[in-house]
N, C-alpha and C positions, 0 to 999 in steps of 0.2 A: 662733752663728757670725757674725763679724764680715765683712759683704760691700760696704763703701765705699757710697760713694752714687752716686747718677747723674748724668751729666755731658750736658745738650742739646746741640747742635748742629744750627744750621742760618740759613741768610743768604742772600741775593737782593739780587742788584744790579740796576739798570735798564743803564746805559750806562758804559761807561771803556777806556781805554785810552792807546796812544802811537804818534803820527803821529811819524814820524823824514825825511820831508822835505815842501818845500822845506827846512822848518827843523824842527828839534826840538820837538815841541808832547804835555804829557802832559796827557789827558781826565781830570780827576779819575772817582772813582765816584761816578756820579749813581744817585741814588732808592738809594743801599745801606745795608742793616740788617742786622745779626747778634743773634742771639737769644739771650739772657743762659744761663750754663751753666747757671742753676738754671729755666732753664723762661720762661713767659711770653710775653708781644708785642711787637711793634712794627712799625713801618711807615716810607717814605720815601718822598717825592712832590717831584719835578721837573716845572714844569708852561711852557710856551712854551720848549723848549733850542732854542739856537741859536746855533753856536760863531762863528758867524762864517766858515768856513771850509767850509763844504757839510754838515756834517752837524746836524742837527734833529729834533727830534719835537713834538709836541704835549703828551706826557704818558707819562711814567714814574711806573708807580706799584709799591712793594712791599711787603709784610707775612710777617711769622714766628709761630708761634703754637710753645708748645711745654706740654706739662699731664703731670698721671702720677694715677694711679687704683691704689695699692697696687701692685703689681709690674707694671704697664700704661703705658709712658710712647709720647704721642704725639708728632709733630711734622708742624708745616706750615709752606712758603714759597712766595710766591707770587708775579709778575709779570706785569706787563703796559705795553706801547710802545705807542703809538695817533701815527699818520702822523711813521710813523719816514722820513729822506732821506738817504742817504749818497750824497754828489758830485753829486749827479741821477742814478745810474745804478743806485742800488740803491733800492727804495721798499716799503715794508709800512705798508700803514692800519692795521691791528692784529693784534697776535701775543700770547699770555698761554700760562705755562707755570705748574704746580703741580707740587712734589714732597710727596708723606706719607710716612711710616712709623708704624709700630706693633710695637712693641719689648718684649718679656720680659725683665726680670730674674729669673733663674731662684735656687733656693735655694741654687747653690754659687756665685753671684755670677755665673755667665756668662749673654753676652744670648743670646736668641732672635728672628730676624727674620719676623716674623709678619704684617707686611705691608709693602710698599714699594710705592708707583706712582707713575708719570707721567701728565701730563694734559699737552695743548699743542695748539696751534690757531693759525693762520696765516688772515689774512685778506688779501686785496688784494696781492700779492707781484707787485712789475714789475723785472726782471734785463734794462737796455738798451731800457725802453720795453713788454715783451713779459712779457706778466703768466704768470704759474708757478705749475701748484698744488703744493704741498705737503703732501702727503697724510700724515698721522699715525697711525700703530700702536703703540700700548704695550704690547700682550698680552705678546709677550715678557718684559715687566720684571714687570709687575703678574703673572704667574701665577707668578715666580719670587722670590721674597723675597728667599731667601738667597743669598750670591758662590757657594756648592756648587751650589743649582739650577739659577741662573743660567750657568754652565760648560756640565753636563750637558745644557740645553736648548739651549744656541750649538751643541752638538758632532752635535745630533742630525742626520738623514739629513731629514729635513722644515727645517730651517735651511740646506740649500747657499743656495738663493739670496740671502739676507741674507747670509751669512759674502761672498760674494762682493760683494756692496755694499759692505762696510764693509773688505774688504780681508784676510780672516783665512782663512789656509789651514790644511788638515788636522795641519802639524806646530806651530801655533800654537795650536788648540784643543788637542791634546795634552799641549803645554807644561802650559795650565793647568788642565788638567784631575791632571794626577799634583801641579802645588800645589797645587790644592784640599784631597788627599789626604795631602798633607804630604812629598811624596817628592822635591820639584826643588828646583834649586838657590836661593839666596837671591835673586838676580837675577831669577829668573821669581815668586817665593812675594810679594814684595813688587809687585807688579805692578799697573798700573790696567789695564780695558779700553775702550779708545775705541771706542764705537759710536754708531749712531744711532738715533732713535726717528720717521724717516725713513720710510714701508713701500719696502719692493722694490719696489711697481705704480708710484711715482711716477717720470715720465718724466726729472726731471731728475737724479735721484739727489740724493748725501748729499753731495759736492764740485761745488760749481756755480760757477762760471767766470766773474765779470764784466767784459769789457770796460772798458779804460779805470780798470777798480778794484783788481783783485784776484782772489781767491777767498773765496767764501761758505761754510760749513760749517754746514749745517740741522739744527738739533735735534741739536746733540752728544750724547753721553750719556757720560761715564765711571763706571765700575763700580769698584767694589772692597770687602773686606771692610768689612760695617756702614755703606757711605756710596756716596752716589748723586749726581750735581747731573748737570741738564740746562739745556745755554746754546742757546737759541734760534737765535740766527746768533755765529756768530765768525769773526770777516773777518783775510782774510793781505791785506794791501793790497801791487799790485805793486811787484817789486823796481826800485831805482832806474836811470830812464833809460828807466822807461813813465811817459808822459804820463797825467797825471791827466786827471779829467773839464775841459771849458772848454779845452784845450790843442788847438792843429792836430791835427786827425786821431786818432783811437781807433785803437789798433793791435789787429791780430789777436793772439788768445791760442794761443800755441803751448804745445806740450804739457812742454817743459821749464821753463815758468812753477810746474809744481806743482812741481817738484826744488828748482828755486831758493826758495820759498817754504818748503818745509820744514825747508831748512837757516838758517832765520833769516835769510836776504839782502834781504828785502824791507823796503817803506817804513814800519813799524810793522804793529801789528795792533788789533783791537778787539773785546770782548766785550759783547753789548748784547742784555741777557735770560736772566740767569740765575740759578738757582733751586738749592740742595744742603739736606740733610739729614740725618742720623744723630743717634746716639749713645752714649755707651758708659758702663761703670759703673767704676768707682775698686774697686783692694784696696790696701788691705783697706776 
């Protein structure tokens, strides 16, 4: 029986995005590597960035690994930022995330997800001068391989407090719990899930608020069938007509800052540390 071959996937980027004022300015992607579909390595290293414009680090660095051992294919990507500075208001001396998986090709050609985890770690984190810890929990992901488990264990009665962190109520686990099972609509079946790798104990939560910047978004996590990537911070920078950092006065964050921000009204955004992985087999 003819069952295609196998296709890797997986990429890390250190830093990119697009500032849209004063003026239009796009951050290329710094330190980013994607890892050849037939497997293999590579890496990216940006080392003194400094745009010129408030944001810098020290040292972006990435790597991808990806190998296969008869119907066993692995995959790794990895990052790490060391005295990361956005505007003066946001600051992390070192932050590094790892995705793995460990993947079956089974004999009628479908995969099997057999392992998947997150790693990630936050050092030094100052929001406004006032240092933050950001506590990390991957259990959730690492004891659930697959999009089915992974469902099952969001919906459990030991998950309220998480579901409630990341924003997902009881008719939204539902949703994808009957796609899991193949019964909803295409709209919900094709679905990611946005969460975080954040734990509940952490005082600042998973949407943290900065002054004068924006909003921070700690340890993204999206899900979905056979694919995983976790972005360490992804910033919504304020919508136009908040003074950036250096300008008279930091205005107070009001609570329809997050509205405006998620309808896209704001000054650009940025993603800076982030790690994905999968991948899947070809038919025939």
């Amino acid at each position: 029986m003819v069952t295609g071959h196998y296709v890797f996937n997986a990429s890390a980027i250190g830093l990119g995005g697009v500032i849209t004022s004063p003026k239009r300015k796009v951050i290329p992607s710094l330190a980013s590597v994607a890892l050849a579909p037939t497997g293999g390595e590579g890496s990216g290293l940006v080392t003194n960035y400094d745009d010129g414009d408030g944001i810098s680090f020290d040292r972006a660095e990435t790597r991808v690994f990806g190998s296969s051992n008869g119907q066993i294919y692995a995959t790794r990507a990895d990052v790490m930022i060391n005295n990361l500075d956005v505007f003066h208001q946001l600051q992390v001396e070192s932050m590094w995330a790892t995705v793995t998986s460990i993947r079956e090709v089974l004999d009628d050609g479908s995969v099997r997800d057999r392992k998947f985890t997150f790693q990630a770690e936050y050092l030094g984190v100052r929001v406004n001068g006032k240092e933050v810890d950001v506590p990390v929990d991957t259990k959730l992901f690492d004891d659930n391989p697959s999009f089915d488990e992974f469902v099952t264990a969001l919906g459990s009665s030991d998950m309220a407090e998480y579901r409630k962190l990341i924003g997902f109520d009881d008719t939204d686990v539902k949703s994808l719990v009957r796609s899991s099972k193949g019964k909803a609509d295409e709209a919900v079946s094709g679905r990611s899930i946005c969460c975080t790798a954040v734990s509940p104990k952490g005082r600042s939560g998973f949407h943290v608020p900065v002054k004068g910047l924006g909003t921070a978004h700690l340890a993204e996590a999206l899900i979905k069938h056979g694919h995983r990537r976790l972005t360490l911070l992804r910033l919504e920078l304020a919508p136009r007509g908040f003074p950036h950092a250096g300008s008279d006065g930091t205005p107070e964050i009001m609570t329809k800052d997050v509205v405006l921000l998620s309808r896209g009204l704001g000054d650009g955004s940025m993603t800076i540390g982030s790690v994905e992985g999968n991948g899947t087999n070809t038919m025939p």
